[in-house]
BAMI-554788 format. One line per field, with one value per residue (C-alpha): residue number from 1; residue in three letters; x, y, z. Coordinates in nm, 2 decimals, always signed. Layout:
BEGIN
vofi	[NUM ...] $
lovo	[Ala ...] $
xx	[X ...] $
yy	[Y ...] $
zz	[Z ...] $
//
This chain:
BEGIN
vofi	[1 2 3 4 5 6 7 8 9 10 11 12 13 14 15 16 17 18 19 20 21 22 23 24 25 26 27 28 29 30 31 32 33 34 35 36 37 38 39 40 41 42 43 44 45 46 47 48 49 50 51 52 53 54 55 56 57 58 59 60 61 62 63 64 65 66 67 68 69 70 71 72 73 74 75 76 77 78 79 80 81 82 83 84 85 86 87 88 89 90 91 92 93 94 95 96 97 98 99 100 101 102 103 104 105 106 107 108 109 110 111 112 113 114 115 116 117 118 119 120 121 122 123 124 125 126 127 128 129 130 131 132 133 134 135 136 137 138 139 140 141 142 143 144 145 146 147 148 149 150 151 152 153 154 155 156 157 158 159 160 161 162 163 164 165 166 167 168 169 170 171 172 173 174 175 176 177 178 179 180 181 182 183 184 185 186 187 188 189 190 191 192 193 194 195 196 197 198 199 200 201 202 203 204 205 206 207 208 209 210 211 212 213 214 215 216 217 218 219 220 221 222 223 224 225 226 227 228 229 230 231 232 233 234 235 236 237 238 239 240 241 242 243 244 245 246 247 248 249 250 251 252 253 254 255 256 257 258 259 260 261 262 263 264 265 266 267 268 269 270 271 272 273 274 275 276 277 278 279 280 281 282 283 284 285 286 287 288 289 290 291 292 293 294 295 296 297 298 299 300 301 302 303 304 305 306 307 308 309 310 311 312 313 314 315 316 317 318 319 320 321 322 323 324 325 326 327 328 329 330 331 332 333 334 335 336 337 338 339 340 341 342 343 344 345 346 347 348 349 350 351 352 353 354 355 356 357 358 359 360 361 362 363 364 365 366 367 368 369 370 371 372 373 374 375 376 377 378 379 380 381 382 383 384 385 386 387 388 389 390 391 392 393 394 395 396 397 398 399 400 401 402 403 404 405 406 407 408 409 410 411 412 413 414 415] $
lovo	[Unk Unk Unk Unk Unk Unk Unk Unk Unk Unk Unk Unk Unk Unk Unk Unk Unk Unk Unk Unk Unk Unk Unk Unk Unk Unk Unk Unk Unk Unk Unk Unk Unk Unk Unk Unk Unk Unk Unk Unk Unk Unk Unk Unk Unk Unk Unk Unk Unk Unk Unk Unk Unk Unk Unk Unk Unk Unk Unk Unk Unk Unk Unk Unk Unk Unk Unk Unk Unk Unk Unk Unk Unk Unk Unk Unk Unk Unk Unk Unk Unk Unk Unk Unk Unk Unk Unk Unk Unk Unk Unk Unk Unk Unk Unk Unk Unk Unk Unk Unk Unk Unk Unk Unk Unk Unk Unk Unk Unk Unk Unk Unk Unk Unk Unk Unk Unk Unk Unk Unk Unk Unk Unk Unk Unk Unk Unk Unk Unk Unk Unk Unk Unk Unk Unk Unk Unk Unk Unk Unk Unk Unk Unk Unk Unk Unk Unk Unk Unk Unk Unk Unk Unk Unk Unk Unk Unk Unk Unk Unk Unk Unk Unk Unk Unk Unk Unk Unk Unk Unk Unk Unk Unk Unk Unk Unk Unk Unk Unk Unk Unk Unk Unk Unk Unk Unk Unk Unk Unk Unk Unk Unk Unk Unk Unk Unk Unk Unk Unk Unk Unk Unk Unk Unk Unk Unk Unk Unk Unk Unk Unk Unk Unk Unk Unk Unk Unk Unk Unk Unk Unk Unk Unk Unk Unk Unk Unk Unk Unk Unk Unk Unk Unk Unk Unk Unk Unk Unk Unk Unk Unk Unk Unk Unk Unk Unk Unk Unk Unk Unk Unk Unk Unk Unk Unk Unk Unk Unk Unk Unk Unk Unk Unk Unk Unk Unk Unk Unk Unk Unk Unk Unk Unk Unk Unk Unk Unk Unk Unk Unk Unk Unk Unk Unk Unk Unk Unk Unk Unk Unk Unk Unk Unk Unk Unk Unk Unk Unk Unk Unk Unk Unk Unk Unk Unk Unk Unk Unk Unk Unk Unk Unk Unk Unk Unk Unk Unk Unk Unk Unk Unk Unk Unk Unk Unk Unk Unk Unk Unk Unk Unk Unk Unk Unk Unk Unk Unk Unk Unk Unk Unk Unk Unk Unk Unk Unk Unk Unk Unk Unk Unk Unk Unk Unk Unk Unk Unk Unk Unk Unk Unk Unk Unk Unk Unk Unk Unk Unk Unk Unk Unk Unk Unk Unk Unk Unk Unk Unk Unk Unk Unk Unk Unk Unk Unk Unk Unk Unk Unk Unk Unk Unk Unk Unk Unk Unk Unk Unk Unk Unk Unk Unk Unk Unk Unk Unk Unk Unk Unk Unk Unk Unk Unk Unk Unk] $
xx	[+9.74 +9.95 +10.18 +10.49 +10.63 +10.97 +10.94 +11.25 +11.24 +10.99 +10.89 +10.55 +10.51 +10.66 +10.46 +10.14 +10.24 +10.29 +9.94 +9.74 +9.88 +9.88 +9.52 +9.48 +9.68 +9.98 +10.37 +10.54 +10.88 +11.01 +11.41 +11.56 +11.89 +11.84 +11.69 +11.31 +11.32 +11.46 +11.45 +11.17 +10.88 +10.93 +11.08 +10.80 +10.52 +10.27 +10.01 +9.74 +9.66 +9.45 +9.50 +9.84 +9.71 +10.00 +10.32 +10.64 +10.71 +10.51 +10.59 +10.80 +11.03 +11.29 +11.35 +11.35 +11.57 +11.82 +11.79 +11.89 +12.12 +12.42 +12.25 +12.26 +12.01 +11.69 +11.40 +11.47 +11.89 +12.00 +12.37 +12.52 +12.65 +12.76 +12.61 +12.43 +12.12 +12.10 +12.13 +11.84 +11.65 +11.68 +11.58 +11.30 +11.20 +11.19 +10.99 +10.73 +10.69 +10.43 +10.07 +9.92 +10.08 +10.01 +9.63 +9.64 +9.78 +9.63 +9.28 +9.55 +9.73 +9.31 +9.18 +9.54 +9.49 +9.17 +9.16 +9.48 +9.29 +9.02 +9.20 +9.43 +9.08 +8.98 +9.31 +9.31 +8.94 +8.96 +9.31 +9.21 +9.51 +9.55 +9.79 +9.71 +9.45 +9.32 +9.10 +9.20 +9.26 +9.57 +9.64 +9.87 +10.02 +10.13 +10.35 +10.37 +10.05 +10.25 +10.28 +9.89 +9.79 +10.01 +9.80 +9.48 +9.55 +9.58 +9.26 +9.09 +9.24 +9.13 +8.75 +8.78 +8.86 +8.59 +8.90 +8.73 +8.95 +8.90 +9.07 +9.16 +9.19 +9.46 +9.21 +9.04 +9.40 +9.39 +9.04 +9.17 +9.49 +9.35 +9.66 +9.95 +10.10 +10.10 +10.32 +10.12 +9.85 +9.62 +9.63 +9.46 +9.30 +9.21 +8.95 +8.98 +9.36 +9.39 +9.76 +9.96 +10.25 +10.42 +10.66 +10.38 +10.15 +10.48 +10.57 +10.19 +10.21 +10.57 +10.37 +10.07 +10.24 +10.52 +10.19 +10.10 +10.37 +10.51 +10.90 +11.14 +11.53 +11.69 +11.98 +12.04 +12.13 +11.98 +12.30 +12.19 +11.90 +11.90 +11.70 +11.52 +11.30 +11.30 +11.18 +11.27 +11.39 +11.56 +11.71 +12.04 +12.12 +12.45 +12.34 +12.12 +11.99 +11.55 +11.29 +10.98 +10.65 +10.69 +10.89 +10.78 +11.05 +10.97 +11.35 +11.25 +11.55 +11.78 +11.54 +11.70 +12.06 +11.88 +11.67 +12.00 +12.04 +11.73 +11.79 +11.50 +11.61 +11.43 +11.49 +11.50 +11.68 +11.73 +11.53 +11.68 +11.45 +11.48 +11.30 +11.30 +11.04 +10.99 +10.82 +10.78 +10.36 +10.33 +10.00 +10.01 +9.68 +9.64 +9.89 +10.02 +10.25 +10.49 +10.42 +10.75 +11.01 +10.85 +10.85 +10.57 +10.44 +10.23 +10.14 +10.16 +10.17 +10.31 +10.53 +10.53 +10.70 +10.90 +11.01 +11.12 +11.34 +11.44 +11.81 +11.88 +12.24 +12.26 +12.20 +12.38 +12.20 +12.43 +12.30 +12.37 +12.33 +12.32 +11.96 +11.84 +11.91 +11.70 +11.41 +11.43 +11.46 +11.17 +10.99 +11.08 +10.96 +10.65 +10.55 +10.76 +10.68 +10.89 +11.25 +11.35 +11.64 +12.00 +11.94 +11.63 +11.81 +12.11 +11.83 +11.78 +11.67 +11.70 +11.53 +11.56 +11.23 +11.22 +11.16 +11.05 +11.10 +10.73 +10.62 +10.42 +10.52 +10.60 +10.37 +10.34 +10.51 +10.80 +10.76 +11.11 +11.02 +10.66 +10.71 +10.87 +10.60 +10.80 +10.64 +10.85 +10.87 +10.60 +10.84 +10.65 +10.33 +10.51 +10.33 +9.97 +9.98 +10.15 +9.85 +9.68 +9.98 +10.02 +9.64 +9.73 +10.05 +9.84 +9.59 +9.81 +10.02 +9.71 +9.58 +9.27 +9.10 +9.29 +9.06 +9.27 +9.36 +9.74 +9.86 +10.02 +10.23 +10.39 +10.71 +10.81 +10.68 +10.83 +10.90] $
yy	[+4.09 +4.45 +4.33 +4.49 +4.62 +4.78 +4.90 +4.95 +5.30 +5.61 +5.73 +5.74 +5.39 +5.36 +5.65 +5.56 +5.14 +5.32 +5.52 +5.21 +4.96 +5.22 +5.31 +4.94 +4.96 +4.84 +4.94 +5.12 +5.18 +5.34 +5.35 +5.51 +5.58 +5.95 +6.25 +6.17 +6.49 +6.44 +6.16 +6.04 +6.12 +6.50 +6.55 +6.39 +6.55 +6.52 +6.33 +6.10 +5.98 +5.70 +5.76 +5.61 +5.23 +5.16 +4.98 +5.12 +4.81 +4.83 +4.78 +5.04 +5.10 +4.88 +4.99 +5.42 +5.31 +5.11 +5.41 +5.65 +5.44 +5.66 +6.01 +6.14 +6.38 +6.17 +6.14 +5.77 +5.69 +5.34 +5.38 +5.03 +4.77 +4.42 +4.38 +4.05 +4.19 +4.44 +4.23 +3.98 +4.32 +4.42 +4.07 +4.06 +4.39 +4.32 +3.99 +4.19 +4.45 +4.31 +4.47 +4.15 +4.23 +4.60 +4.50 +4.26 +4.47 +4.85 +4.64 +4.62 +4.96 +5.15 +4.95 +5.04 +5.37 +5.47 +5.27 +5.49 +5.80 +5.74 +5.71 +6.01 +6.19 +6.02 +6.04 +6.43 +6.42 +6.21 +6.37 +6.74 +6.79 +7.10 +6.96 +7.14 +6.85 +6.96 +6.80 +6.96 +6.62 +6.60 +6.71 +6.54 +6.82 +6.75 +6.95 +6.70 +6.52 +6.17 +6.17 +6.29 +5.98 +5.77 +5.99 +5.88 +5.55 +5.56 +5.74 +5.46 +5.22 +5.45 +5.47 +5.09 +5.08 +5.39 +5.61 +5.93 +6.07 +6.33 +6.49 +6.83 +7.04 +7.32 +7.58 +7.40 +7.47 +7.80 +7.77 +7.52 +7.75 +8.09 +8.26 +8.12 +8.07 +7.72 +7.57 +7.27 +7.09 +6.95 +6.69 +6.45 +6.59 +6.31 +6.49 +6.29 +6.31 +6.47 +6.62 +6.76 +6.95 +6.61 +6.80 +6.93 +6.59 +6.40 +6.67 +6.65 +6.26 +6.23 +6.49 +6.27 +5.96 +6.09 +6.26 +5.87 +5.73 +5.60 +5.54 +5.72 +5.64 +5.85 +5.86 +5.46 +5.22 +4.86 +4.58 +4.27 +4.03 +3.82 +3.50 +3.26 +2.90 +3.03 +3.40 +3.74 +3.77 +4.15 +4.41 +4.49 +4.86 +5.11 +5.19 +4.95 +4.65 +4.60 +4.28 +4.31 +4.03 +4.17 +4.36 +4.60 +4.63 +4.99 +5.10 +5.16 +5.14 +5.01 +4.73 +4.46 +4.49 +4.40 +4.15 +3.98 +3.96 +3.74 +3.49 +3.70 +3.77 +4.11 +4.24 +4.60 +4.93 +5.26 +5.50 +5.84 +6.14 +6.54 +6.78 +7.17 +7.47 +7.80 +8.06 +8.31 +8.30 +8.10 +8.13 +7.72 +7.57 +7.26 +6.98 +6.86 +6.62 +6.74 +6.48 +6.44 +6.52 +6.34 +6.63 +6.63 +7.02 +7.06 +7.39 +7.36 +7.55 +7.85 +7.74 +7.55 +7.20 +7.08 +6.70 +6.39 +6.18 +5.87 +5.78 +5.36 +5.44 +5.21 +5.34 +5.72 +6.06 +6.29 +6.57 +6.51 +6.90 +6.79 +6.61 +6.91 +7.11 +6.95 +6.96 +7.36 +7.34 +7.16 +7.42 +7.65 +7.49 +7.40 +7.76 +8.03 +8.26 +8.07 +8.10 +7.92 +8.06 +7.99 +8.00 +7.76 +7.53 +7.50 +7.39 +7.07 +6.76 +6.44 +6.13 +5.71 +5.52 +5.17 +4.99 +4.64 +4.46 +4.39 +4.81 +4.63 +4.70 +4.39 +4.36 +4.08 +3.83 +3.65 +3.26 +3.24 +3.45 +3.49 +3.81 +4.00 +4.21 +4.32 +4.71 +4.85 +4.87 +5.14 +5.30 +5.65 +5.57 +5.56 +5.89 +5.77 +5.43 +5.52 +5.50 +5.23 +5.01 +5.12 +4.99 +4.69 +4.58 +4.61 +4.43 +4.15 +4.14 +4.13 +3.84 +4.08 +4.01 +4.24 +4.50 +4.44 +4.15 +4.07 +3.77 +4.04 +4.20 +3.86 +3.94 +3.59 +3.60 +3.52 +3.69] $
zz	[-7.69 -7.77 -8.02 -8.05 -8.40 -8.58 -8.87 -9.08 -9.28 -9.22 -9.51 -9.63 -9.67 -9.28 -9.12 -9.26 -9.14 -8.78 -8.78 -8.81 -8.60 -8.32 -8.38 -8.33 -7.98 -8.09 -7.95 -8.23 -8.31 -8.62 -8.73 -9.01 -9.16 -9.19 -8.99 -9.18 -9.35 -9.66 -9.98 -10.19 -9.96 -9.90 -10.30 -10.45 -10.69 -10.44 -10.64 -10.55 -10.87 -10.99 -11.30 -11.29 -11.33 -11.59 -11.46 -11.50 -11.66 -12.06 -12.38 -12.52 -12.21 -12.25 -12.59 -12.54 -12.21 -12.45 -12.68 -12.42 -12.19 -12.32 -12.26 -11.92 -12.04 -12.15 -11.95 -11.85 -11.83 -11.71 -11.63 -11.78 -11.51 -11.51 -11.14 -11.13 -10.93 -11.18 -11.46 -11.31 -11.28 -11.61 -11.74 -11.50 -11.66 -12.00 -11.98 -11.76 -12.00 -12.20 -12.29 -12.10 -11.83 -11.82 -11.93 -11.63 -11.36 -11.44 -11.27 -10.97 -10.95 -10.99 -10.74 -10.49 -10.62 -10.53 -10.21 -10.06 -10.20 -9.97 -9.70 -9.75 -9.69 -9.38 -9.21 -9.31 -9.19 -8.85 -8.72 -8.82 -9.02 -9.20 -9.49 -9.83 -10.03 -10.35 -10.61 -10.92 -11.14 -11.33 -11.66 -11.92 -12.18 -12.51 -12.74 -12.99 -13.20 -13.20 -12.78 -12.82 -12.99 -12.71 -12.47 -12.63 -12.63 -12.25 -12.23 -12.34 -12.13 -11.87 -12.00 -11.99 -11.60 -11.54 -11.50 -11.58 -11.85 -12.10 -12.46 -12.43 -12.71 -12.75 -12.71 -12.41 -12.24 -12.22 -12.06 -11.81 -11.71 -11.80 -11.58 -11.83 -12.13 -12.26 -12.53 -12.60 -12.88 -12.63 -12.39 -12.14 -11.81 -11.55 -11.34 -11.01 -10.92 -10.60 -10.47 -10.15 -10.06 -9.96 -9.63 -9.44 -9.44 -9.33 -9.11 -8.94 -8.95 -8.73 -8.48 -8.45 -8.43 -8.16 -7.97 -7.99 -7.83 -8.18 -8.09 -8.38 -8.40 -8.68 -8.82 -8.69 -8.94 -8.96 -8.92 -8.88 -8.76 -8.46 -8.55 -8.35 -8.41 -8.78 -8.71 -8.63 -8.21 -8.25 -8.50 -8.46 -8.54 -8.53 -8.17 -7.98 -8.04 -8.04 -7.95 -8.15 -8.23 -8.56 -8.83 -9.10 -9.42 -9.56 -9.63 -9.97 -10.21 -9.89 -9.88 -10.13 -9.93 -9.57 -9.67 -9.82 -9.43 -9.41 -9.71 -9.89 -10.29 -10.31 -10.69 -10.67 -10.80 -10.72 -10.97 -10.91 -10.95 -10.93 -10.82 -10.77 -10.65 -10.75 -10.50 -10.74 -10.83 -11.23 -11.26 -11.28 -11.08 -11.24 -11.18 -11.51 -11.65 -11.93 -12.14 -12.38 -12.08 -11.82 -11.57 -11.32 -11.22 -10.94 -10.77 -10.38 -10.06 -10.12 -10.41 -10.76 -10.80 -11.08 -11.06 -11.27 -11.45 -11.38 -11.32 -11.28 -11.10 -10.83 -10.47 -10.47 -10.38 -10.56 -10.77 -11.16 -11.26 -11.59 -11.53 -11.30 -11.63 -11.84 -11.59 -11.55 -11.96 -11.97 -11.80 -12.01 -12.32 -12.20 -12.02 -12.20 -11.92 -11.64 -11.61 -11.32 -11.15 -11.08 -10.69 -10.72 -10.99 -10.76 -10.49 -10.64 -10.43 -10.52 -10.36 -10.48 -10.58 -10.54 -10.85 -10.86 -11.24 -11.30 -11.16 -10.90 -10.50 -10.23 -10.03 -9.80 -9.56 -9.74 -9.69 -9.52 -9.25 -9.08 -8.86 -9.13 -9.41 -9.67 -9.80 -10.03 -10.47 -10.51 -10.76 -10.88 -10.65 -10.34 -10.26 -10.40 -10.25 -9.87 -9.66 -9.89 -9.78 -9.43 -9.38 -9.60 -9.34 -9.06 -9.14 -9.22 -8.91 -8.73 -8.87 -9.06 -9.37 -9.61 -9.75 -10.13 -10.25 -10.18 -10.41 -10.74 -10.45 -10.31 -10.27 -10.34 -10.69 -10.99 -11.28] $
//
């Protein structure tokens, strides 16, 4: 039987949801709060990157965030609040960020990883898209010898998980990124990162799906729930109201508020992050990570991309200029050559990662509610892990073996 589904948000995770449970015949219907051209999915670095196995929760966090809680400007700024879901977050947090726990869930995040990967290629492969995907790894760039050694510390956790990884030296940079000048000691370079110009995928994905028959509401905002025997009956927007078999929750950082609607305690925040291009050619052809600011560079279609930080401010899209400055610093410092301009630094995007307290996404059906799949918390692998967790949902509202094991992303578990 055709099963009917809504799903609640499309970005990544939401599109990707939609392209597999129509390829498995089922009636589609995506809403979202916004026109689906803007926020986390279209700002994002564009990397698909298994070498990120470490949670955002690990030791060492909690105490740099406390450190910088009272400058705007650091790489990581939690704005202080006496909100009682973001003090439960923050306590949540700290007991998660543990070196067991990052030793037991970096098994979880590769194995995410490299299973979404795969299937960025196949979808790219079996729809005939024409989205920029390049395999040029991912390079971690040092300035200082201290964030080295934290970089080589990494690397052997990766070696450990068969995470190809490699030391490079300072002179190895300049063989690596021949066309620049680098400002760095050395670095890691993880040689099976992939990345995408993030627009143009989404932008091919919303045709595809629509040339599909996938349903899309923007700009309608989700209300209410209409309950029945213990289950979902219909969602209740701004505008109309929808019947479904099943829902999908993929509103990302909007998430926490509407399942409130359903009884469902989601813990989540907002993690603000930046991001700006320059079209002018840098001579950048390696995506890297500036390893002391926390700015992620990655050279796509037709222009370089400059992103990061990460803002704990509750749910708000405005621009802090004061955070965009330190990115376009950043830059600077790291490739003397670029000077990113007013015009392009006045361009700044924003968009809000969800963050869950342990760094692990929720993913699964809550126990309160059995047509409901909650998809949302991929903080900074929302990108990486979209179409892993698109295949993941539908497999489990069809009643399919799940091709990962599910039971770290339960979004009923404790913390």
């Amino acid at each position: 039987m055709q099963k009917k589904v809504t799903i609640i948000g499309g970005g990544i995770i939401g599109l990707s949801t939609a392209y597999f449970l129509q390829k498995e015949g089922c009636e589609v219907t995506i809403i979202d709060r916004s026109n689906m051209d803007s926020g986390a999915s279209y700002t994002n670095a564009g990397y698909i990157c298994p070498s990120h196995f470490i949670p955002l929760a690990a030791p060492g966090v909690v105490r740099s965030g406390l450190r910088w809680m009272l400058d705007a400007s650091s790489p990581l700024y939690i704005k202080p609040s006496l909100n009682s879901d973001f003090l439960k977050w923050v306590w949540a947090f700290n007991k998660s960020a543990t070196s067991s726990h990052v030793q037991k869930n970096a098994i979880h995040l590769r194995d995410f990883t490299v299973f979404s990967q795969e299937l960025f290629q196949s979808i790219k492969k079996e729809e005939q898209f024409s989205f920029q995907y390049d395999k040029k790894g991912l390079l971690m760039l040092c300035q200082t010898e201290r964030q080295l050694e934290k970089e080589l510390e990494i690397l052997t956790l990766a070696k450990s998980l068969n995470v190809h990884a490699k030391e490079i030296s300072k002179d190895e940079l300049k063989i690596l990124e021949p066309s620049i000048e680098i400002n760095g000691v050395g670095g890691v370079y993880f040689k099976n990162d992939h990345h995408t110009t993030p627009s143009v995928f989404m932008q091919q994905l919303k045709a595809h799906l629509k040339s599909k028959g996938v349903r899309m509401f923007t700009n309608e905002t989700v209300v209410d729930f209409k309950m029945k025997q213990g289950n979902i009956d219909s969602v209740v927007t701004d505008k109309q109201t929808l019947h479904s078999d099943e829902f999908v929750m993929a509103s990302g950082s909007w998430s926490a508020d509407l399942c409130k609607k359903l009884g469902l305690k989601l813990l989540l925040q907002a993690g603000k992050g930046y991001s700006m291009n320059t079209q002018l050619s840098t001579g950048i052809s390696i995506p890297t990570i500036l390893a002391e600011a926390k700015i992620a560079v990655t050279p796509m279609d037709g222009f370089t991309r400059f992103a990061g930080t990460m803002e704990i401010a509750g749910i708000n899209q405005t621009i802090n200029r004061k955070r965009v400055e330190v990115i376009a610093k950043a830059a600077t410092h790291y490739y003397p050559s670029i000077q990113l301009s007013v015009q392009e630094i006045e361009a700044a995007t924003c968009g809000l990662r969800p963050l869950s307290p342990d760094g692990l996404p929720y993913l699964g059906k809550p126990q309160s509610c059995e047509n409901m799949t909650i998809a949302t918390g991929h903080a900074m692998l929302g990108w990486t892990l979209g179409p892993g967790t698109g295949k993941l949902v539908s497999e489990l509202i069809l009643n399919k073996k799940t091709s990962l094991e599910l039971s770290p992303y339960h979004p009923n578990r404790r913390f």
